[in-house]
N, C-alpha and C positions, 0 to 999 in steps of 0.2 A: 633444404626442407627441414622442418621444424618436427621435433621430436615431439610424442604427444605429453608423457613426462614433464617435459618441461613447457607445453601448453596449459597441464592442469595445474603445472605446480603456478606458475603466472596467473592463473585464474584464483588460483586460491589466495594469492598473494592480492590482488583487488579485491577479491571477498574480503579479505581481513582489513585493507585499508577503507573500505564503504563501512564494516563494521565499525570501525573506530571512529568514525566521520561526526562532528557535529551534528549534524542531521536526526542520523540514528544515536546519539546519545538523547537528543531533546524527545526523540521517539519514544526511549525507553522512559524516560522520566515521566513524559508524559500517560504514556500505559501504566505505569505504577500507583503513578495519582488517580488517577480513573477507577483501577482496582480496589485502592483503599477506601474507596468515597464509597460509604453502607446503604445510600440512598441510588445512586449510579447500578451497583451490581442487580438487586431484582429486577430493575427495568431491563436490562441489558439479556439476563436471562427469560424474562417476560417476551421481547424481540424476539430473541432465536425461536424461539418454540412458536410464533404466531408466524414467523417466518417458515418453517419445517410444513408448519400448518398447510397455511398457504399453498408451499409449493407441492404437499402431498395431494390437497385439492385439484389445484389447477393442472398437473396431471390428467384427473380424469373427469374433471368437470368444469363448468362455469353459471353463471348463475350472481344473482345477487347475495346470498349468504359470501361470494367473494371479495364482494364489493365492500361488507361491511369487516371482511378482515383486512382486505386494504386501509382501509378507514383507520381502523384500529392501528393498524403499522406504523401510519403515517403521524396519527397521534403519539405516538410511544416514541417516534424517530422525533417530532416538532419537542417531548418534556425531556431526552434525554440532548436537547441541543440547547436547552436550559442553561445547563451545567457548564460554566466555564473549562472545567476538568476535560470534559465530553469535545468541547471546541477546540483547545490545545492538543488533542488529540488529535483530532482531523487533519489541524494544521499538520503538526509533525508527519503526518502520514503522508500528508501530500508533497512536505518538501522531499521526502523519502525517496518518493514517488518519481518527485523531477531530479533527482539527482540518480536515479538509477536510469532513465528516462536519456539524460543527458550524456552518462556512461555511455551506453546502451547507442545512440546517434554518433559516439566518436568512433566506437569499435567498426559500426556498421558502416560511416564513411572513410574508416581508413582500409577497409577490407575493398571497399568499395573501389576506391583511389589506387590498392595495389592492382585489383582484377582488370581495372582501364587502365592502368600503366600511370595512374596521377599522382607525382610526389602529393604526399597531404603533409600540411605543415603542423607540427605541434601546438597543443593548446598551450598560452602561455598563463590564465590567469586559475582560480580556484574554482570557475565556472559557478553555477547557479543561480 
């Protein structure tokens, strides 16, 4: 039986290798650029707050006054996908995304593979 110790210490140890990853390096770079970019940041805070909006509305109403914050959203989402910066971004998130995604599928079918008694064979390549 597996001590939990050295469970969490193995988990932490994937944590720090997904931290290191490619992936989340291009993550990070790209969140910085994004950051920096003076024309990116208002918009960005302009979203959240129409988004809060939003979702404090629809809460407790509906109506067309939501329609046109949707509108509005959907505008702010279409100039902030403008930005190169804004789309490297997405990108990195999503490879993020499938590599924790793909982690995430190996743990669950080798858990899987112990509980039905199925040797599961090691992954041999870098996946993604």
């Amino acid at each position: 039986m597996t001590d939990h110790n050295e469970l969490w210490g193995q988990a932490y140890e994937l944590g720090s290798l997904i931290a290191e990853s490619p992936e989340v390096d291009a993550y990070k770079k790209a969140k910085d650029l994004m950051e920096e970019h003076p024309e990116i940041q208002p918009l960005l805070r302009k979203l959240r707050e129409m988004q809060t909006e939003y979702d404090r509305l629809k809460e407790y109403s509906q109506g067309p006054h939501l329609k046109g914050l949707e509108e509005s959203i959907s505008r702010t989402i279409e100039e902030l996908d403008g930005f190169p910066e804004v789309v490297s971004f997405k990108e990195a998130c999503a490879k993020v995304d499938d590599l924790l995604q793909s982690v995430t599928t190996v743990l669950a079918n080798c858990i899987t593979g112990k509980v039905n008694g199925v040797p599961m064979p090691k992954p041999t390549g870098g996946g993604g």
